[in-house]
C-alpha positions in Angstrom: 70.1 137.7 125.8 67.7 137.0 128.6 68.0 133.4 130.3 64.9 131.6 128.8 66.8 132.2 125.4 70.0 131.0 126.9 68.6 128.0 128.3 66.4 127.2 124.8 69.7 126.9 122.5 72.5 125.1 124.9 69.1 122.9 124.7 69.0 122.9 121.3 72.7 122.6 120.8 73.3 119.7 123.3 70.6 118.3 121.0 72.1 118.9 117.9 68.8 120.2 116.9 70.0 123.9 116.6 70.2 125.7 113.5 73.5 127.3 112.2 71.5 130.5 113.0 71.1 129.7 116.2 74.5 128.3 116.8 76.2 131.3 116.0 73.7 133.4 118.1 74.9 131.2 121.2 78.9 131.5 119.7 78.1 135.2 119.8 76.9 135.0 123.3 80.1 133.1 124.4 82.6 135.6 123.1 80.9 138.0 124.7 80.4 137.4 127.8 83.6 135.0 128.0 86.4 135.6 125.3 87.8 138.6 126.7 88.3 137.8 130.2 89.5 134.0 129.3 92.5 135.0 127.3 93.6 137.7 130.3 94.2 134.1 132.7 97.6 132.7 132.7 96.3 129.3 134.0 93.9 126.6 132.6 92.2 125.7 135.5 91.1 129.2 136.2 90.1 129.8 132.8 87.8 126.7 133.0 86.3 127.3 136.7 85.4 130.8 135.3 84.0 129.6 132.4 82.1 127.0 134.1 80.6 128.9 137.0 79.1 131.7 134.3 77.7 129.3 132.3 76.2 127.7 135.3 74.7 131.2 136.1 73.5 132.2 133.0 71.9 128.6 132.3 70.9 127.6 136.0 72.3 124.1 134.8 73.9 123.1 138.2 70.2 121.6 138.8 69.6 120.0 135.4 69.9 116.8 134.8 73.2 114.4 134.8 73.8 114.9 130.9 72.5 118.5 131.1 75.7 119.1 133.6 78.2 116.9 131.8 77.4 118.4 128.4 77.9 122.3 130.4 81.2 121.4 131.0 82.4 120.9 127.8 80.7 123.9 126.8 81.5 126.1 129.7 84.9 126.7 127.8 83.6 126.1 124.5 84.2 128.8 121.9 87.5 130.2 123.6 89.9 127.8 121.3 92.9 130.1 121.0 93.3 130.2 124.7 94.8 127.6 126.8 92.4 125.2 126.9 91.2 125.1 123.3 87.9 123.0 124.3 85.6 123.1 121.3 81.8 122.4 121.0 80.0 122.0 117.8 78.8 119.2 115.6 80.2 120.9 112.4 83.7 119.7 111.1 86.5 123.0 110.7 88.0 122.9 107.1 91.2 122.7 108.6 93.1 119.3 108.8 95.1 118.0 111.6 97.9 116.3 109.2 101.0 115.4 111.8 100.8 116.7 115.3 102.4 115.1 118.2 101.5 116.1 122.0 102.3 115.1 125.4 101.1 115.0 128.6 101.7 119.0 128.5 100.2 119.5 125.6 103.8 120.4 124.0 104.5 118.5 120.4 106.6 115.2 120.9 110.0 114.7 118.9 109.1 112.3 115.8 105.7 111.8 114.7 105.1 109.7 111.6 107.8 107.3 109.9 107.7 105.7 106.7 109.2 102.7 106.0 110.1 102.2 102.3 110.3 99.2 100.2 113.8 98.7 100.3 113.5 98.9 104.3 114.7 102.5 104.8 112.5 104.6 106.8 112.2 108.4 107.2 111.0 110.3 110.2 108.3 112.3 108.3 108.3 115.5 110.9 112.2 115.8 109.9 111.7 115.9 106.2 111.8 118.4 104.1 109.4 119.5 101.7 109.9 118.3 98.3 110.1 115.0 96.9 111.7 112.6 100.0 112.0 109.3 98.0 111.9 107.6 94.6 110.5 103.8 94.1 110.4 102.7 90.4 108.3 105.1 88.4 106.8 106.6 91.9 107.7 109.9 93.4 107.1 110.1 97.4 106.3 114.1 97.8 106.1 115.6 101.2 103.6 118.3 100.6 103.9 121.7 102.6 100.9 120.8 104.7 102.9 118.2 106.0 100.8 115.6 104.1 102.7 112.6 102.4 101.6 112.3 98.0 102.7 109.3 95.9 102.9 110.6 92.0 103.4 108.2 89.6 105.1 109.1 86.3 103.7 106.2 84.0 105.2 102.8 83.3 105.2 99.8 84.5 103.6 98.3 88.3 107.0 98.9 90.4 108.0 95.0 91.3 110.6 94.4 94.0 113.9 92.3 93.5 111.4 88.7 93.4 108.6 90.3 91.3 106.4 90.8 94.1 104.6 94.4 94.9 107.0 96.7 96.5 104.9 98.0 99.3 105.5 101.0 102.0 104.3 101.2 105.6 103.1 104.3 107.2 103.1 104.3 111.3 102.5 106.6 113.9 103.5 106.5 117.2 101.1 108.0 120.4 99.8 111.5 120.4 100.6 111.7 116.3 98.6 111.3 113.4 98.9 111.8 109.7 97.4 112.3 106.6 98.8 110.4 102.9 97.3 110.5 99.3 97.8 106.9 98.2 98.9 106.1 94.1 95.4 105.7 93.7 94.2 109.5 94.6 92.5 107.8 97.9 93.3 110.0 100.6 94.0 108.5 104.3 94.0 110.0 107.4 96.0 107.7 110.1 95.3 108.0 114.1 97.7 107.5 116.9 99.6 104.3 117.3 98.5 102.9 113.9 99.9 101.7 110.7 99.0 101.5 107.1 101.1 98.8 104.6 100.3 99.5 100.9 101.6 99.1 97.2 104.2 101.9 96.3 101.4 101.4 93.0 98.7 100.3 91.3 99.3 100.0 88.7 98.3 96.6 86.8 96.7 95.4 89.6 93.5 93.6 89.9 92.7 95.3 93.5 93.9 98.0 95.8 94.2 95.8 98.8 96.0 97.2 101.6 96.4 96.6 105.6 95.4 98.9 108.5 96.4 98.4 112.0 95.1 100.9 114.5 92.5 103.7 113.1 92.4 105.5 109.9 89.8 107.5 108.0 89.5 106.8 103.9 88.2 109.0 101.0 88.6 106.7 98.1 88.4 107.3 94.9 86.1 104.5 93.3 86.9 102.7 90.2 84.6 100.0 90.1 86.9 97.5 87.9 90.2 97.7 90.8 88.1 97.1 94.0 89.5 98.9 97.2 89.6 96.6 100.3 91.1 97.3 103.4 92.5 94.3 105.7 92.0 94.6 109.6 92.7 91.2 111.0 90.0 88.9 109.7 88.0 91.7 108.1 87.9 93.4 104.7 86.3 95.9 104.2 85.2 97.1 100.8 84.8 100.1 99.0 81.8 100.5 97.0 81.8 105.0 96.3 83.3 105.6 100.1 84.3 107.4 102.6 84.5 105.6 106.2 86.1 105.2 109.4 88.1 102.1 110.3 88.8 101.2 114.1 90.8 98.2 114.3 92.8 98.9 118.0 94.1 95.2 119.8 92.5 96.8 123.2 89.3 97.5 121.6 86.1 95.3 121.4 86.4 94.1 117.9 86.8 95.8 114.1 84.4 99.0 113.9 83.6 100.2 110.0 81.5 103.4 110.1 80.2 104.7 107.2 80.2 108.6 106.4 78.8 108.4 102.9 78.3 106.2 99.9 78.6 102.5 100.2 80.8 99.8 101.8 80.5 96.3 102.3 82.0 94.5 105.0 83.0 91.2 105.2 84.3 89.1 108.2 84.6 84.9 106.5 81.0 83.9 105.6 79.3 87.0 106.9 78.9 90.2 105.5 77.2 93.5 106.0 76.3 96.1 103.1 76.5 99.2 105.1 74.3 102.9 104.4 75.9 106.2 105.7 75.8 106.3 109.5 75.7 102.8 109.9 78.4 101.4 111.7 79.5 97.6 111.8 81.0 96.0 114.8 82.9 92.3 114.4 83.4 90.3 117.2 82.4 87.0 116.8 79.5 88.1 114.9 78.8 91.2 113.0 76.2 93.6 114.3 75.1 96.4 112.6 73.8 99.9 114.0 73.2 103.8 113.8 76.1 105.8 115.3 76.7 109.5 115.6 79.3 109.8 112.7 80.7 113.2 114.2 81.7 111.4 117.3 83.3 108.4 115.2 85.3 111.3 113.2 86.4 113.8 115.4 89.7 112.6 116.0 90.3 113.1 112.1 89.8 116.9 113.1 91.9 116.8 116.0 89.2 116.6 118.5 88.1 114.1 121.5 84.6 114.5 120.8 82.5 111.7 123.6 78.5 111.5 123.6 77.8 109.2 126.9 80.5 106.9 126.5 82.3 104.8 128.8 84.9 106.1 131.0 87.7 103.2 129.7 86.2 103.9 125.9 87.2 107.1 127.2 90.8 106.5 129.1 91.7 104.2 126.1 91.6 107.3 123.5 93.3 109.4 125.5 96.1 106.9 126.8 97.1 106.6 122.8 97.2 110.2 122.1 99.1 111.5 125.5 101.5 108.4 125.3 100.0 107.4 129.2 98.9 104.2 130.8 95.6 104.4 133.5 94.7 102.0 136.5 90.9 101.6 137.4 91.0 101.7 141.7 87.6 101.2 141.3 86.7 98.7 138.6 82.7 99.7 138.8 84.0 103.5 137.3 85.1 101.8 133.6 81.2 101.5 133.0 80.9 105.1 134.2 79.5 107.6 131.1 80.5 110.8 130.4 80.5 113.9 127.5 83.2 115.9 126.7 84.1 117.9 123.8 87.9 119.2 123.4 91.1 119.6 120.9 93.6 117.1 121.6 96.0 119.7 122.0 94.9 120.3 124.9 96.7 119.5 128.3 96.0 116.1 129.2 95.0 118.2 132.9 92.4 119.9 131.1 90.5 116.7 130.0 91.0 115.1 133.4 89.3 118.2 135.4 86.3 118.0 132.7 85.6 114.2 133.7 86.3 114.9 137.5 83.9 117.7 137.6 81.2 115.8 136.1 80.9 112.3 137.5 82.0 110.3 140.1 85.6 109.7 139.3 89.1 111.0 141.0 92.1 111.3 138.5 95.4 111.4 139.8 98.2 111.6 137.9 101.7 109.7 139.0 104.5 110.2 135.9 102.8 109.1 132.9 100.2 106.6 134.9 96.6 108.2 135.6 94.8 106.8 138.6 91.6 106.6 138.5 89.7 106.0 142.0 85.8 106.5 143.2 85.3 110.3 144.8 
């Protein structure tokens, strides 16, 4: 492939213009000229200079523009994902699902993971379980499937009740660097991010809503019955299921409660105000709602198991990455949190990885001290 060519699809796929033809002509290029002398390095960092500099050859992108440069990065070790770096680049979701992984600073999966807490106040450490049926409430079978994903089967009857007649309900939480997937009673299937938590009925059943509460991030696929409305709580928000699936960001550290919409409908509603939302529409609450376009695939990604960043801020950026590798970060420089940057990679990457990506692409210095990232102006 001669250089125009080369130059014409990282174009294209920096874009997100590129066809799945086209994409697979550049994947094909990549394995080529990169997959078999990646996997013979023993070390990360010389897996990604190597990458980085042929790309840089091939492309001539050291003298591109800023987003040119940070976007080669990322891709300079894209398509190598079963070596050590496992950075990915592609605006395509895999089939596979991330259900319960927990990393550290190492990239090594943490003890625990997910716990559910049951109605009666018992919890169980989800990653220990076995597979099977873990718990009975009532008329409702907790199943831990052997994806690792959590199923709640009800066998008919009536709406479980606790001892006062009130809904029995379960809570779902995961610590940093975990997530989780769970089927609700309903069929609705949620996907839970790092350092979040889900409370909802053990069933249904006899209800006049699904109503539950989200702290933290989750993804939902509902399954829409327009006569039991599904409503999700975040703080003062509720959002609303009208045929759905969306993404619900609801973090204490963040700037208000984001709903993005993937497809369907959803209405969200924040006291008096309100916002009917279309697919790739995301609404932000702060004070007041606003309402915009948003790239869905970099809302999602962490669904996949990806840190997927388009130009975002470098604390939008330190804050996702602080939740997932269990680390706190201190801003030398306070001007570098406004700082933008792209990056593409699996979160099971080393947190070292990640770090050399941002360092070799803007102006900022990490240094790491224990579990405490500094951040400083080069």
């Amino acid at each position: 492939m001669d250089l125009q060519r080369i130059n014409e699809l990282v174009k294209k796929y920096t874009d997100g213009t590129a066809t799945e033809a086209e994409e697979e002509e550049l994947n094909a290029w990549y394995r080529e000229k990169s997959y078999h002398d990646a996997v013979s390095y023993e070390k990360e960092d010389e897996v990604y200079h190597e990458m980085l500099s042929r790309i840089h050859e091939a492309t001539g992108l050291n003298t591109s523009s800023r987003n040119w440069k940070k976007w080669a990065v990322a891709a300079a070790v894209a398509f190598i994902a079963i070596t050590a770096t496992s950075i990915y680049f592609t605006k395509h979701r895999p089939k596979q699902q991330l259900v319960q992984k927990g990393i550290d600073t190492t990239g090594k999966q943490l003890a625990g993971g997910a716990i559910l807490t049951l109605s009666n106040g018992s919890q169980v450490l989800l990653s220990d379980a076995a597979n099977g049926d873990i718990a009975t409430q009532g008329n409702v079978t907790v199943t831990k499937a052997a994806n690792g994903q959590l199923i709640y089967n009800i066998k008919g009857g009536e709406q479980q009740e606790g001892s006062n007649g009130a809904l029995a309900y379960n809570v779902i939480s995961t610590p940093a660097g975990s997530q989780f997937m769970v089927v609700l009673p309903d069929k609705t299937t949620v996907w839970l991010n790092a350092m979040s938590s889900l409370k909802f009925p053990v069933t249904f059943s006899n209800a006049s809503e699904r109503r539950i509460t989200l702290t933290g991030e989750a993804y939902f696929q509902v399954t829409h019955d327009e006569k039991m409305p599904f409503r999700v709580v975040t703080g003062s928000v509720i959002t609303e299921d009208l045929g759905t699936e969306f993404n619900i960001k609801a973090y204490g550290d963040e700037p208000g409660i984001s709903t993005t919409l993937v497809s369907g409908a959803a209405r969200v509603i924040a006291g008096e105000q309100q916002a009917s939302l279309r697919p790739g529409e995301q609404a932000n609450y702060q004070s007041a709602m606003k309402v915009s376009k948003v790239n869905i695939d970099d809302v999602i990604a962490w669904k996949d198991g990806y840190f997927r960043f388009d130009d975002q801020s470098l604390e939008t950026i330190m804050k996702a990455m602080s939740r997932w590798y269990n680390v706190s970060y201190i801003f030398e420089d306070q001007s570098l949190r406004s700082e933008t940057f792209g990056v593409v990679a699996t979160r099971q990457s080393n947190i070292s990885v990640l770090l050399n990506l941002l360092e070799n692409t803007g102006a900022a210095r990490f240094r790491q001290e224990g579990t405490t990232i500094m951040i400083s102006r080069k």
